[in-house]
LOVO-619200 format. One record per residue (C-alpha): z, y, x; chain; residue in one letter. Coordinates in pm, whole numbers, plus 50000, padded with zeros to 5 digits. Layout:
<site c3="Z" c2="Y" c1="X" chain="A" res="a"/>
...
***
This chain:
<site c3="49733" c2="47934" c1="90566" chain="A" res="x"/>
<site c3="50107" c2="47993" c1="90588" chain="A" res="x"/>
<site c3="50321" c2="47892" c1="90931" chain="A" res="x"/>
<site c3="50619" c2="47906" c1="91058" chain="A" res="x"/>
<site c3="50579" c2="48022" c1="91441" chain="A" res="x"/>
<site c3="50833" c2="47994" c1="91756" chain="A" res="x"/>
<site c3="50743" c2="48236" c1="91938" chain="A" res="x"/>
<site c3="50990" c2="48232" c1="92195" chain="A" res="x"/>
<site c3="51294" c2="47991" c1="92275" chain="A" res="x"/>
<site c3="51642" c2="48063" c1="92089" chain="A" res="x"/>
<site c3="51526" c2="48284" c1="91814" chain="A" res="x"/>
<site c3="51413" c2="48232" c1="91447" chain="A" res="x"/>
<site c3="51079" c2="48087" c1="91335" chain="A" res="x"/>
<site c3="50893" c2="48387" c1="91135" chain="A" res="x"/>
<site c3="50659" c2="48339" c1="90899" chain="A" res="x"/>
<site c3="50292" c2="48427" c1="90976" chain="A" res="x"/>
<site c3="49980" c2="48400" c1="90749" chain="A" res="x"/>
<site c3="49677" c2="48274" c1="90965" chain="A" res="x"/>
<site c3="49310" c2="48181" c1="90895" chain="A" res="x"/>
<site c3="49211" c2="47820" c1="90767" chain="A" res="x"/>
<site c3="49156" c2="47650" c1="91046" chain="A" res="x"/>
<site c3="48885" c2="47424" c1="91084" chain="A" res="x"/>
<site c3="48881" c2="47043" c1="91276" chain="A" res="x"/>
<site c3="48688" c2="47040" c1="91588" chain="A" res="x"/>
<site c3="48562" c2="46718" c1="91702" chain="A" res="x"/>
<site c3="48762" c2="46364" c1="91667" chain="A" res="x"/>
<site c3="48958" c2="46563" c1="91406" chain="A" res="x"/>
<site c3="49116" c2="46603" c1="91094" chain="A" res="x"/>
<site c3="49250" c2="46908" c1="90892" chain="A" res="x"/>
<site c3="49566" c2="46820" c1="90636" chain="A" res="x"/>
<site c3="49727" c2="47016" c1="90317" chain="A" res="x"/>
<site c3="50073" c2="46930" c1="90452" chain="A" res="x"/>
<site c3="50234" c2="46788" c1="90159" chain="A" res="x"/>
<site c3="50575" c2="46729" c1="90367" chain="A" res="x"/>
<site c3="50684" c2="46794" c1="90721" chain="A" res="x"/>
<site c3="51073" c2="46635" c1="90855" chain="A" res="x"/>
<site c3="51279" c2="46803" c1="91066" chain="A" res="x"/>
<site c3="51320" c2="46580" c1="91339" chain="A" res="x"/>
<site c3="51662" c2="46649" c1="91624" chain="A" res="x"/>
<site c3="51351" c2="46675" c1="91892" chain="A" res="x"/>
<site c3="51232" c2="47018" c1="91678" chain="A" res="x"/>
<site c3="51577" c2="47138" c1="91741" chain="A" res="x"/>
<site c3="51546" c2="47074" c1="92086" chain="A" res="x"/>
<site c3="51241" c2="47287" c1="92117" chain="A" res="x"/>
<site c3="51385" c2="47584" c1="91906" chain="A" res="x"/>
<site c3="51660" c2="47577" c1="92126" chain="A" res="x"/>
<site c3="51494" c2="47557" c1="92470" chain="A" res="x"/>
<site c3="51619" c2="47222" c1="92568" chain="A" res="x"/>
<site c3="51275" c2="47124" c1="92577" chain="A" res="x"/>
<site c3="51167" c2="47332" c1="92823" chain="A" res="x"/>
<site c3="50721" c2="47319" c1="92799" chain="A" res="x"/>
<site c3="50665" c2="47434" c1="92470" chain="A" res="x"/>
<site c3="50298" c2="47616" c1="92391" chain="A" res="x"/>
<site c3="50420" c2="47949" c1="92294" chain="A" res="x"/>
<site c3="50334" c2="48043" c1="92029" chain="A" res="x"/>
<site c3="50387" c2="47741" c1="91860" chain="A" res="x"/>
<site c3="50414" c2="47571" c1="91511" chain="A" res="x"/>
<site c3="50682" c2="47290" c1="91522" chain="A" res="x"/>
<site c3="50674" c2="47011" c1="91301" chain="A" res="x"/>
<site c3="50573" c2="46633" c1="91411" chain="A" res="x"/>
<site c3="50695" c2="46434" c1="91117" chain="A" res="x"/>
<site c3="50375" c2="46529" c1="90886" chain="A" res="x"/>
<site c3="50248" c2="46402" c1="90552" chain="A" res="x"/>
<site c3="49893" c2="46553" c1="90419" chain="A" res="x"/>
<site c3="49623" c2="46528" c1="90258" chain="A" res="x"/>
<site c3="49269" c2="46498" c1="90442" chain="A" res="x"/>
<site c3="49111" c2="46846" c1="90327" chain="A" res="x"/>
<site c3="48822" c2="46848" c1="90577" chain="A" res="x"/>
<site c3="48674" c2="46588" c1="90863" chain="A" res="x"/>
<site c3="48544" c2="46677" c1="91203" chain="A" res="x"/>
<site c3="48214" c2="46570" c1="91402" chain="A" res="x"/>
<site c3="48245" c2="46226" c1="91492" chain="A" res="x"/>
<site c3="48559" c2="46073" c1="91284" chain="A" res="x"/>
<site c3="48495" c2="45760" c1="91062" chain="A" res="x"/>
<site c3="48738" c2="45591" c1="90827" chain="A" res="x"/>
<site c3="48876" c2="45869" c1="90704" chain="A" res="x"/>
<site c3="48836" c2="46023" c1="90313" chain="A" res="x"/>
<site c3="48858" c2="46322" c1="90202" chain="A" res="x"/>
<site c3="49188" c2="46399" c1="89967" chain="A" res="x"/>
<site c3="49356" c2="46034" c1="90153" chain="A" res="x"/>
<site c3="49726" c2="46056" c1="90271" chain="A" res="x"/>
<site c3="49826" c2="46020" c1="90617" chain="A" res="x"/>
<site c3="50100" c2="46071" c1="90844" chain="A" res="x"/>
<site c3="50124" c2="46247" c1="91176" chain="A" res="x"/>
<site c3="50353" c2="46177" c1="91477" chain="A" res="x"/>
<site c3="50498" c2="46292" c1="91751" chain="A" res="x"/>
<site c3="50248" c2="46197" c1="92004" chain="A" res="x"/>
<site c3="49907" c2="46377" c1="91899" chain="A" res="x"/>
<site c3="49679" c2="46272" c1="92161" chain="A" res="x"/>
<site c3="49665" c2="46104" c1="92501" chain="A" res="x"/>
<site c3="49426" c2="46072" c1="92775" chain="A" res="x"/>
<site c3="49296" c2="45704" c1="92734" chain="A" res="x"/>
<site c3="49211" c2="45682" c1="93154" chain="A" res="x"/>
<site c3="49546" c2="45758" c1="93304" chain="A" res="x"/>
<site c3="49717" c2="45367" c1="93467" chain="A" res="x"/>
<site c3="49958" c2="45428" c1="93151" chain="A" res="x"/>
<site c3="49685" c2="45433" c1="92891" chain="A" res="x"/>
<site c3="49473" c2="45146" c1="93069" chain="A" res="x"/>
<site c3="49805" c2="44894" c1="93029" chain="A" res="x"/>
<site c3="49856" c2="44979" c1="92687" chain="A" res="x"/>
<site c3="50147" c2="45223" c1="92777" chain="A" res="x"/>
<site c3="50016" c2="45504" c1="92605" chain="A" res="x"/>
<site c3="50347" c2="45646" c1="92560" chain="A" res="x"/>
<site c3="50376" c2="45747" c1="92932" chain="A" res="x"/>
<site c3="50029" c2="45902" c1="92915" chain="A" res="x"/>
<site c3="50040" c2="46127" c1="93219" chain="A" res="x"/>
<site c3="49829" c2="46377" c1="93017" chain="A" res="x"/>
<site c3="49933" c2="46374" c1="92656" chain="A" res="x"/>
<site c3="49964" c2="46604" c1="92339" chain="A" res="x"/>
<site c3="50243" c2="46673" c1="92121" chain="A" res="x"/>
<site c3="50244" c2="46740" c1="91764" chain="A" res="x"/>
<site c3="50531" c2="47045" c1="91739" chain="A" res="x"/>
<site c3="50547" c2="47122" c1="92112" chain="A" res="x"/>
<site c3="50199" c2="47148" c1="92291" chain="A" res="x"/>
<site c3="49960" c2="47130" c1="91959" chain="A" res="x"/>
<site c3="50023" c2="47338" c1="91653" chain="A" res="x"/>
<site c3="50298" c2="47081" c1="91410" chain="A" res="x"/>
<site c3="50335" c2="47059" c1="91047" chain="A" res="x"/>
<site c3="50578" c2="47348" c1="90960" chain="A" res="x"/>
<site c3="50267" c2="47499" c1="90749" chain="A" res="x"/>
<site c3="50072" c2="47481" c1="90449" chain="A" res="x"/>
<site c3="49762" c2="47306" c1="90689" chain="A" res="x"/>
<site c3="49756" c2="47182" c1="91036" chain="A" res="x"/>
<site c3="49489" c2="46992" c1="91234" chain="A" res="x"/>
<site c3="49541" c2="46644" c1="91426" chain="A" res="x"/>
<site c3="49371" c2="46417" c1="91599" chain="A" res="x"/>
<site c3="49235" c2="46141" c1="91401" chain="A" res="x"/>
<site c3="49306" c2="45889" c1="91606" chain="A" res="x"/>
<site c3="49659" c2="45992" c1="91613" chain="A" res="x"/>
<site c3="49688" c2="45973" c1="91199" chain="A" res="x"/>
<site c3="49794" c2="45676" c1="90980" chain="A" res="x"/>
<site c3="49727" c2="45594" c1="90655" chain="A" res="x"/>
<site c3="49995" c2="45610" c1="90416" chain="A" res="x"/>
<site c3="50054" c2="45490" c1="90066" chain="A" res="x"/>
<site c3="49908" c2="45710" c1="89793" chain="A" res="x"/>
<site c3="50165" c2="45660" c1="89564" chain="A" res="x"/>
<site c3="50528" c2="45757" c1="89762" chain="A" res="x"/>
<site c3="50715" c2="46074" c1="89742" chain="A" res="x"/>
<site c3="50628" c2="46234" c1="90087" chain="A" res="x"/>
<site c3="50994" c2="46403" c1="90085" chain="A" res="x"/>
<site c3="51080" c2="46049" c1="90200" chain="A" res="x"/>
<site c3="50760" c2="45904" c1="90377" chain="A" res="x"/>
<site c3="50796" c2="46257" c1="90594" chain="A" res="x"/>
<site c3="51107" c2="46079" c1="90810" chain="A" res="x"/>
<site c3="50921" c2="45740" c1="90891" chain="A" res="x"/>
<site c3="50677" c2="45973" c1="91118" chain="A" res="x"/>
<site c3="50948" c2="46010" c1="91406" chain="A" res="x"/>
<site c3="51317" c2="45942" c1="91257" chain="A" res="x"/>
<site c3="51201" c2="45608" c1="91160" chain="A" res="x"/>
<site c3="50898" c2="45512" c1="91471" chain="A" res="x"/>
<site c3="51152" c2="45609" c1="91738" chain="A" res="x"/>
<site c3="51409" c2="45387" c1="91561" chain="A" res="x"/>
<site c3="51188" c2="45137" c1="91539" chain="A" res="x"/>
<site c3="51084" c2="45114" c1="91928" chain="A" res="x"/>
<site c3="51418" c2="45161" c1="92013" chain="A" res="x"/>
<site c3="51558" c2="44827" c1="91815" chain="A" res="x"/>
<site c3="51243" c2="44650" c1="91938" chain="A" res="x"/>
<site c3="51374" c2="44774" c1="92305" chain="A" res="x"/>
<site c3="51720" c2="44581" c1="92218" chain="A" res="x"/>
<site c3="51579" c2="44242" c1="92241" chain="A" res="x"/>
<site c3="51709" c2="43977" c1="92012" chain="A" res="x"/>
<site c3="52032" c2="44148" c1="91939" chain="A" res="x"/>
<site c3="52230" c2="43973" c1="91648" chain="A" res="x"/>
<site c3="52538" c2="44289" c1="91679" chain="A" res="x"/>
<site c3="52408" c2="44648" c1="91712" chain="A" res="x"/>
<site c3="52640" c2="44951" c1="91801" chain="A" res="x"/>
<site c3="52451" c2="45278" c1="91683" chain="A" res="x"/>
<site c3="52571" c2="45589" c1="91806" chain="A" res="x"/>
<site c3="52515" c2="45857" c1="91601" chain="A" res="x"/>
<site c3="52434" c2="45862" c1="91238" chain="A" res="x"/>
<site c3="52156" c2="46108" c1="91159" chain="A" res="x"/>
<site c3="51849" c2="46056" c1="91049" chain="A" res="x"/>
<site c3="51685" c2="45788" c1="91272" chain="A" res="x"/>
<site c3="52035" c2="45585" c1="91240" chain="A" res="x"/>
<site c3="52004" c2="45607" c1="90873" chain="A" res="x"/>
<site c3="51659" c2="45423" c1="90858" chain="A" res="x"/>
<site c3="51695" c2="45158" c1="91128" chain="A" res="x"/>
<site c3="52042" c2="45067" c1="91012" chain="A" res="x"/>
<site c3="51910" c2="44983" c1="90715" chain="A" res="x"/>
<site c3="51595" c2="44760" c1="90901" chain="A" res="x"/>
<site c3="51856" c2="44581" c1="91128" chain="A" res="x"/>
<site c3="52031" c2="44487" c1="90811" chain="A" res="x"/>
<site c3="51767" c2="44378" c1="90603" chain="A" res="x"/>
<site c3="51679" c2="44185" c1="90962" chain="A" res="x"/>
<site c3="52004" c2="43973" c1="90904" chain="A" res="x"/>
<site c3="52188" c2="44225" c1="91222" chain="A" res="x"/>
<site c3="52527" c2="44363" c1="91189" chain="A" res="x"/>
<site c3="52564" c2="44667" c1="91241" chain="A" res="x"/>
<site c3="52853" c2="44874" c1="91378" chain="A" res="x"/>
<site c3="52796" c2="45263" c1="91296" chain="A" res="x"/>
<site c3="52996" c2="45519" c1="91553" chain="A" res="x"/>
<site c3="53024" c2="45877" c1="91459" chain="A" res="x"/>
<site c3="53120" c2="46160" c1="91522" chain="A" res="x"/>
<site c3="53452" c2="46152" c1="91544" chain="A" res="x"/>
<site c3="53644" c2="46323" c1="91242" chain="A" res="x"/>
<site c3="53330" c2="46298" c1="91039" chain="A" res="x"/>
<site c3="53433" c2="46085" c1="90768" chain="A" res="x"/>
<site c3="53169" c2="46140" c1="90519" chain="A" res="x"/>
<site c3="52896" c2="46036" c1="90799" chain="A" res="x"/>
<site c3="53179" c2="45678" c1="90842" chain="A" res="x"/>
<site c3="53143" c2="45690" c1="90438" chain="A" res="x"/>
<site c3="52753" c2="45730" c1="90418" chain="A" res="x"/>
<site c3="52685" c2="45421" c1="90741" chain="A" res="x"/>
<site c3="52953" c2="45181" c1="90498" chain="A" res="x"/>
<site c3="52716" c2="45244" c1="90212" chain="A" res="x"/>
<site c3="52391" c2="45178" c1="90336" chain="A" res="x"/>
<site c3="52562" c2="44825" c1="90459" chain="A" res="x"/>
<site c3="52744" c2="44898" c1="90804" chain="A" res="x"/>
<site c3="52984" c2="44643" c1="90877" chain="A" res="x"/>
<site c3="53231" c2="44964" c1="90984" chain="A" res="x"/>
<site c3="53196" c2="45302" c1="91100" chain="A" res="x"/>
<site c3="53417" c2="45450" c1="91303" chain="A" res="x"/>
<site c3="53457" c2="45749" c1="91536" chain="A" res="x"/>
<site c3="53246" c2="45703" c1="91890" chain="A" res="x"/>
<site c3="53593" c2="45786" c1="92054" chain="A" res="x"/>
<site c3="53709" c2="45434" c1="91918" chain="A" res="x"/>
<site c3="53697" c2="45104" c1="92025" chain="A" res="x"/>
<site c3="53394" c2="44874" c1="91928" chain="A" res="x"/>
<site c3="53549" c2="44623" c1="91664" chain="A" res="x"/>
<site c3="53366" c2="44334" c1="91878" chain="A" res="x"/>
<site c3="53175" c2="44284" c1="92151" chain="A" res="x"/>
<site c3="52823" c2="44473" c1="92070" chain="A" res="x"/>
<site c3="52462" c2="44265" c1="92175" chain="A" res="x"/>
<site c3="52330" c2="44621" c1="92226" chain="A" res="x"/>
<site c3="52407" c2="44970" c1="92141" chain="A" res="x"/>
<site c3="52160" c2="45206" c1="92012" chain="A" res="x"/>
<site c3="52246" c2="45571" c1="92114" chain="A" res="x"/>
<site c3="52095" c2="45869" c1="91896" chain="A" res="x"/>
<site c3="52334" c2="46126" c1="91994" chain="A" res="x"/>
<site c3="52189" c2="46306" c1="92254" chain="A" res="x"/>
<site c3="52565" c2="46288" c1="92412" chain="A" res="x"/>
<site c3="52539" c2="46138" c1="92779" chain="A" res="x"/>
<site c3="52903" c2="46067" c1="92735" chain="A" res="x"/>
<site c3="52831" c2="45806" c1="92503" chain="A" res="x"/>
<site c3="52611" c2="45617" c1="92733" chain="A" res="x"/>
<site c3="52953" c2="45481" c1="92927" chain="A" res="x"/>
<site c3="53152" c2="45333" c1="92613" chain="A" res="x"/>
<site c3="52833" c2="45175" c1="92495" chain="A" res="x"/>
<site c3="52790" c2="44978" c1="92859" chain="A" res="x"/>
<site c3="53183" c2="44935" c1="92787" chain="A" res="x"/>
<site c3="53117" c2="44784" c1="92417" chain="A" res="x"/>
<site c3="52867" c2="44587" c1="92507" chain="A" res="x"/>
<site c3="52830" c2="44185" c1="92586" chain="A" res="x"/>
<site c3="52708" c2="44069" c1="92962" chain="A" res="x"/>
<site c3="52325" c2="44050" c1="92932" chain="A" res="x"/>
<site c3="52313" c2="44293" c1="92681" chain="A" res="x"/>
<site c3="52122" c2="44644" c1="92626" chain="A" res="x"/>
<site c3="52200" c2="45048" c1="92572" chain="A" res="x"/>
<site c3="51903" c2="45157" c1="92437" chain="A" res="x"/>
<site c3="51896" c2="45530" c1="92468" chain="A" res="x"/>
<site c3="51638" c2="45676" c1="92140" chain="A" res="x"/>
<site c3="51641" c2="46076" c1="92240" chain="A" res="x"/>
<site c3="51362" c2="46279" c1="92386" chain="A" res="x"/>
<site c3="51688" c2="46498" c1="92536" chain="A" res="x"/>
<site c3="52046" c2="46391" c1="92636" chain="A" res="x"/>
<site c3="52298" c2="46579" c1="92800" chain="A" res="x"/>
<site c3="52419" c2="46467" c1="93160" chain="A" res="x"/>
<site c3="52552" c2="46091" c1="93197" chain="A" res="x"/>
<site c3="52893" c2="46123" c1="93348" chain="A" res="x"/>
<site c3="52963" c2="45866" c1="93658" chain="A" res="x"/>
<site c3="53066" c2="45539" c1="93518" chain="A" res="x"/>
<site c3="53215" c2="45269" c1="93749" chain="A" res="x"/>
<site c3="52958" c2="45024" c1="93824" chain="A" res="x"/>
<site c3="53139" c2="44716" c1="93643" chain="A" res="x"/>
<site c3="52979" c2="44913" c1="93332" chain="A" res="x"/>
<site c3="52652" c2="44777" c1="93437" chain="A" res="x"/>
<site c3="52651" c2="44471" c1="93608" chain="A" res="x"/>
<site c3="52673" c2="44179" c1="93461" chain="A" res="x"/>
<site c3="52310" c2="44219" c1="93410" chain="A" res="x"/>
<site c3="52352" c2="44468" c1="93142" chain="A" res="x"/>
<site c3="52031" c2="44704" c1="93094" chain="A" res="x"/>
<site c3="52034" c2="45107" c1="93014" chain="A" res="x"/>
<site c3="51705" c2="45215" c1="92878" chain="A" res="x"/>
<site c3="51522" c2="45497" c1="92761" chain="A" res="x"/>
<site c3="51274" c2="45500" c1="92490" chain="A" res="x"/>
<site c3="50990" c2="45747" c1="92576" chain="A" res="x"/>
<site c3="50772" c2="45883" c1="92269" chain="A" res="x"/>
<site c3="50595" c2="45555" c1="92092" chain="A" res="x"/>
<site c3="50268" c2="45418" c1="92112" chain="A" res="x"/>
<site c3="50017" c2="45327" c1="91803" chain="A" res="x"/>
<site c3="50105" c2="45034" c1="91792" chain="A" res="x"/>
<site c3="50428" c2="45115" c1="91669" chain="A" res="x"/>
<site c3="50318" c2="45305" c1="91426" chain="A" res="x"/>
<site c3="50045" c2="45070" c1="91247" chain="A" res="x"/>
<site c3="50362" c2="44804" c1="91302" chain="A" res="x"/>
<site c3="50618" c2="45068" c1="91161" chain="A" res="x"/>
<site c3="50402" c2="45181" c1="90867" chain="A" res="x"/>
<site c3="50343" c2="44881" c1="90757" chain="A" res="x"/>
<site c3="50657" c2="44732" c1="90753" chain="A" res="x"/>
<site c3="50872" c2="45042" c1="90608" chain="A" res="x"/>
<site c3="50652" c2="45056" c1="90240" chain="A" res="x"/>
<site c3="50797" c2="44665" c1="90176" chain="A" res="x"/>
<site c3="51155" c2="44737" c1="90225" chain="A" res="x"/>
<site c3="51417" c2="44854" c1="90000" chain="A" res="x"/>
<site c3="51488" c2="45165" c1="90215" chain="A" res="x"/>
<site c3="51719" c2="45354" c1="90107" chain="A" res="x"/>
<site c3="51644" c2="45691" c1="90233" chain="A" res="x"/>
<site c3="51861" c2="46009" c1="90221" chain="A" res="x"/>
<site c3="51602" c2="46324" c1="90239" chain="A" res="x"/>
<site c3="51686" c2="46674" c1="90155" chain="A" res="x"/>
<site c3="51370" c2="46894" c1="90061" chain="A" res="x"/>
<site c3="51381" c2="47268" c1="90177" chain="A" res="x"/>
<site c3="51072" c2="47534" c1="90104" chain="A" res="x"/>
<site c3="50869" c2="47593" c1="90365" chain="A" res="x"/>
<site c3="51015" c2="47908" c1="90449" chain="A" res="x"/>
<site c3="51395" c2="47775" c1="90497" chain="A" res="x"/>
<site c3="51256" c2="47614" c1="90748" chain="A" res="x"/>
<site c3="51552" c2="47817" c1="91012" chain="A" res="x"/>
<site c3="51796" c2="47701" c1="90743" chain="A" res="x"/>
<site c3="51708" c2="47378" c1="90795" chain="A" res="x"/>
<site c3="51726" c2="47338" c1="91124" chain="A" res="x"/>
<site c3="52060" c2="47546" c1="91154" chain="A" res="x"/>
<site c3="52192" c2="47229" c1="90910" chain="A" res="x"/>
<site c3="52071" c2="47019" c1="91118" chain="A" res="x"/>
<site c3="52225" c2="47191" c1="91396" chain="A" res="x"/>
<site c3="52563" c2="47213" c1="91259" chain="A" res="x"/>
<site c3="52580" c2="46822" c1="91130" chain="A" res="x"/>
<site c3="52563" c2="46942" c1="90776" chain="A" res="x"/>
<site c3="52347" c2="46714" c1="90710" chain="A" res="x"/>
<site c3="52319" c2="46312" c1="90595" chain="A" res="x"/>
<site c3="51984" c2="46120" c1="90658" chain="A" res="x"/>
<site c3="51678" c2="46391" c1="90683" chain="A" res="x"/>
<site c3="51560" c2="46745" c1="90632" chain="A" res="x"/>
<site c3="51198" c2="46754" c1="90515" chain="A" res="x"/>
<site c3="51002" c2="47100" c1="90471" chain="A" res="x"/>
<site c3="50813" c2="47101" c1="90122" chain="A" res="x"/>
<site c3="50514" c2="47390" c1="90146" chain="A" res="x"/>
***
């Protein structure tokens, strides 16, 4: 098989060829037919993420093909599509797997940062950590649903009953769950970065009600704001923008420091959350919502080996909606 490898913090994945490997037990080996570049990759390139397994293969947005089955793994066919998240495995004994919070396991896996990821021709993952998917999609734009659109997901579902969503930064994840709040009956207010018009221009057509830059005002008073910018600066103009009672939701795995805020910001019972990873749950709700929409998803497909181009895109905003490696 064919990789791309980190092997240490701030420098460029390089290309390695490395046996077949082969599914131990509980697990699954894929032909990756598609593998997103999520922000949290970045993060671990970059060292912002600070607990990688070194050497590692990134890559936790995975679409494949079953191409073997280990010891003790039903339901599963060989040559059947399925999808591969961020979280790749938890403990199932810890107080946060025994109350259904498997998302806080205390002694998890993740796909792309402490398990070998999808930026390869073939990875292995736990099977009970992989999702069906349908058979007949392009997997350049199933690839994104795997984080982008499960962490948006969670972190609308963490909003409450919010009728008027702020989202703060338009990338990838935005891009999706805009488009679910919409369909949802939500308005949606898009805030970019400012000077970016064509990211203003690309929220207006997937059915924002306005985009503007996140140094503006809020046209009206926001239910909850969604932040996806892993800007900490954001977090007090979205307390600011939004209506007593209401929520900031904050979607990253990484933000930068939250500046002090007065505490008017937050009272008025106003809640600032974090979303942490996602459970299964989400995913089998996720995955099974997504294929009945009329998404409209923006995915740009690199080779396998761009994958450092890719993420440099990424990066440097030169991107709208997704990245997704194509072996």
């Amino acid at each position: 098989m064919k990789a791309m490898v980190l092997r240490r913090p701030n420098t460029p994945l390089v290309m390695e060829a490395r046996p077949l490997p082969a599914p131990g037990l509980g697990e699954l080996r894929l032909r990756v037919e598609a593998c997103g570049v999520c922000r949290t990759d970045l993060h671990v390139v970059d060292g912002e993420l600070t607990r990688p397994k070194l050497p590692i293969i990134p890559g936790h947005e995975i679409v494949g093909r079953v191409e073997a089955i280990g010891a003790g793994v039903s339901g599963f066919s060989l040559g059947q599509r399925v999808g591969v998240p961020w979280l790749g495995h938890t403990c199932g004994h810890c107080p946060y797997c025994a109350s259904a919070r498997e998302n806080l396991c205390d002694d998890p896996l993740f796909t792309g940062y402490t398990r070998d990821g999808g930026y390869a021709t073939h990875t292995v993952a736990d099977a009970s950590y992989s999702f069906p998917l349908p058979e007949s999609a392009d997997p350049t734009t199933l690839a994104p649903l795997l984080c982008a659109g499960l962490i948006g997901w969670r972190t609308l579902k963490m909003a409450g009953p919010a009728q008027t969503i702020g989202i703060y930064g338009f990338g990838a994840a935005a891009h999706i769950i805009a488009q679910v709040a919409i369909l949802q009956g939500k308005r949606v207010h898009a805030f970019v970065r400012p000077g970016d018009a064509a990211a203003a221009e690309f929220a207006l057509s997937l059915g924002a009600a306005s985009a503007q830059g996140s140094d503006a005002p809020a046209p009206e008073k926001l239910d909850a704001a969604l932040i996806f910018a892993p800007v900490g600066a954001l977090v007090p103009p979205a307390l600011a923008a939004t209506k007593k009672g209401g929520a900031v939701v904050c979607g990253g795995i990484h933000m930068s420091d939250i500046p002090s805020f007065p505490y008017s910001l937050l009272w008025e019972e106003r809640r600032l959350l974090s979303v942490a990873n996602l459970t299964r749950e989400d995913a089998r709700e996720f995955l099974s919502l997504a294929p009945t929409l009329p998404l409209n998803m923006h995915a740009t497909p690199y080779p396998l080996a761009q994958a450092n181009e890719a993420l440099s895109d990424l990066r440097d905003g030169r991107l709208q909606g997704a990245a997704v490696l194509i072996p």
